[in-house]
C-alpha positions, -999 to +999 in steps of 0.1 A: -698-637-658-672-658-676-642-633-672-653-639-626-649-673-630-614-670-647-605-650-622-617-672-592-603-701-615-566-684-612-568-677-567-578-710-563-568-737-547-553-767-570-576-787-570-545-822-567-533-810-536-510-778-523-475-791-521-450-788-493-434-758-505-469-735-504-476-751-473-443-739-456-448-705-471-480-702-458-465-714-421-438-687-427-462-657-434-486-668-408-456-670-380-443-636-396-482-620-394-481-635-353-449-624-347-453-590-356-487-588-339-471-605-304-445-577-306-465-548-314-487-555-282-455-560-260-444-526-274-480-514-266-476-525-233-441-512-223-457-474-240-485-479-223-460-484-187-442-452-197-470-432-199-485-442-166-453-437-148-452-403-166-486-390-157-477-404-118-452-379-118-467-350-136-495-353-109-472-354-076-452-324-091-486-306-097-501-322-059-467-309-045-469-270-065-506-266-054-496-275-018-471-248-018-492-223-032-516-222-006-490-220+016-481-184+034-451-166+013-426-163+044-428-205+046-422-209+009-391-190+012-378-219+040-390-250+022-370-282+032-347-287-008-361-322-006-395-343-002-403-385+000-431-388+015-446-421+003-480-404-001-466-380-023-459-407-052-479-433-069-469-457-093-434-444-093-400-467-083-374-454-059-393-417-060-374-389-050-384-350-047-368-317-047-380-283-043-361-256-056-371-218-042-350-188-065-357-152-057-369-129-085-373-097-068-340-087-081-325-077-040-339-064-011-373-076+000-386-110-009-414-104-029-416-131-057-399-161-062-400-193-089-406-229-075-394-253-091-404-291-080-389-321-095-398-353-095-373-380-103-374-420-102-365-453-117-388-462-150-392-500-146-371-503-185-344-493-160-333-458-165-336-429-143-362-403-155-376-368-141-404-338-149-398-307-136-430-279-129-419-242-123-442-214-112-437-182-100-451-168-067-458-134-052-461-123-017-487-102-022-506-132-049-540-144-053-553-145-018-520-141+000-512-115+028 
């Protein structure tokens, strides 16, 4: 019992009075503590921004592949190179599209080609940022004629 209250005896307060000095320091560490804490949740904030915008444009890439898949082969292989529709974007500054069709088949016949759709905008930081989503398609794929 005696060796607890030496120890509360040395944490404690002085019983005169804190001086000016601890008082500043204690001001300084509790501005440092707030500081830190004010800044973590702007930088919380600005992630948190980023990965909205991010999953914005993973899901209009992946609305935009889905519509093309259920789309007949012969008007895959004359998709316009580009797409804006509003509708086609959420969340996203000065959004822009492209659709790029290659043929696999390796000559001859059309018979599989690789989409690739892009999405590309502004992130509100101020730099210009894009996700791609490629697939491959057959003529003759799941439910196709």
């Amino acid at each position: 019992m005696i060796r607890i209250k030496k120890i509360l005896q040395i944490f404690s307060l002085n019983k005169k009075g804190d001086t000016l000095a601890e008082a500043l320091i204690a001001v300084l560490i509790i501005g440092i503590c707030l500081i830190s804490i004010v800044a973590s949740f702007f930088g919380g904030l600005v992630f948190f921004d980023r990965m909205k915008e991010l999953s914005a444009a993973i899901l209009s890439a992946q609305e935009k592949m889905e519509a093309i898949r259920n789309m007949p082969f012969n008007n895959i292989l004359a998709l316009p190179a580009t797409f804006n529709d509003p509708a086609d974007f959420l969340y996203l500054r000065s959004p822009t599209g492209t659709i790029a069709v290659t043929d696999m088949s390796g000559g001859g016949t059309v018979n599989m080609a690789q989409v690739t759709v892009t999405v590309s905008w502004t992130s509100r930081q101020g730099g210009t940022l894009s996700r791609s989503l490629s697939a491959l398609i057959t003529r003759g794929g799941i439910d196709k004629q």
